[in-house]
N, C-alpha and C positions, 0 to 999 in steps of 0.2 A: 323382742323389744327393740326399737329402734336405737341406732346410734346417734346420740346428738351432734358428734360431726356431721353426719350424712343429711340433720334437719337443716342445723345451719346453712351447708351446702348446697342443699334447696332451695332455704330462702335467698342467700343471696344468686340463684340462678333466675328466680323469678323476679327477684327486684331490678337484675341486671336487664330482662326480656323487658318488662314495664320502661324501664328508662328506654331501651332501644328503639321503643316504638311510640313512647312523645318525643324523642328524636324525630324521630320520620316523618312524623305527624304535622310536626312544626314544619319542616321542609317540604314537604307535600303534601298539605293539607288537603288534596281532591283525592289522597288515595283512602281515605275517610270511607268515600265510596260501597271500597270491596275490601270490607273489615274481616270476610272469609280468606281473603287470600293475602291480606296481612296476617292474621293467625295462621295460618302454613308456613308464611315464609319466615317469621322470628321463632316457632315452634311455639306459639304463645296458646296457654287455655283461654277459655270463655272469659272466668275471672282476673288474668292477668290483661288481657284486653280492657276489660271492663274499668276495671284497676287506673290503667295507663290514661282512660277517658276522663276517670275522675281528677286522676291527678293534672291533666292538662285543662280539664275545667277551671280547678283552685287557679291554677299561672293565669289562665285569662283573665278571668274576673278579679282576683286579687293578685296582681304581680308581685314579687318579690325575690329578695336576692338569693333565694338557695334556687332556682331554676335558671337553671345556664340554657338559651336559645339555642339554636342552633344556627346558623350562617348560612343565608339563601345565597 
């Protein structure tokens, strides 16, 4: 049986990897590109990629203030 610190710990690892990379995303948005070698380089799955797309979807089209920018 799992331990549920161990889940928690998970999710916030993956929630952490999704923020890191609409970070990035915002900052370099041509690295959008090679969405392969952003997932190597934040250790990110398929769905935590996919994840990070939606959420930087929601900030474009409707902006609002729980999405902190990042500073080009």
């Amino acid at each position: 049986m799992p331990n549920p610190d161990e889940s928690q710990d998970m999710l916030e690892k993956a929630d952490d990897t999704v923020e890191r990379i609409i970070q990035h995303l915002l900052r370099w948005p041509c690295d959008l590109t090679d969405a392969r070698r952003l997932m190597r380089s934040f250790q990110a799955s398929a769905a935590n990629f996919q994840q990070a797309l939606a959420r930087l979807e929601e900030a474009v089209v409707q902006p609002s203030s729980t999405m902190v920018f990042a500073s080009v």
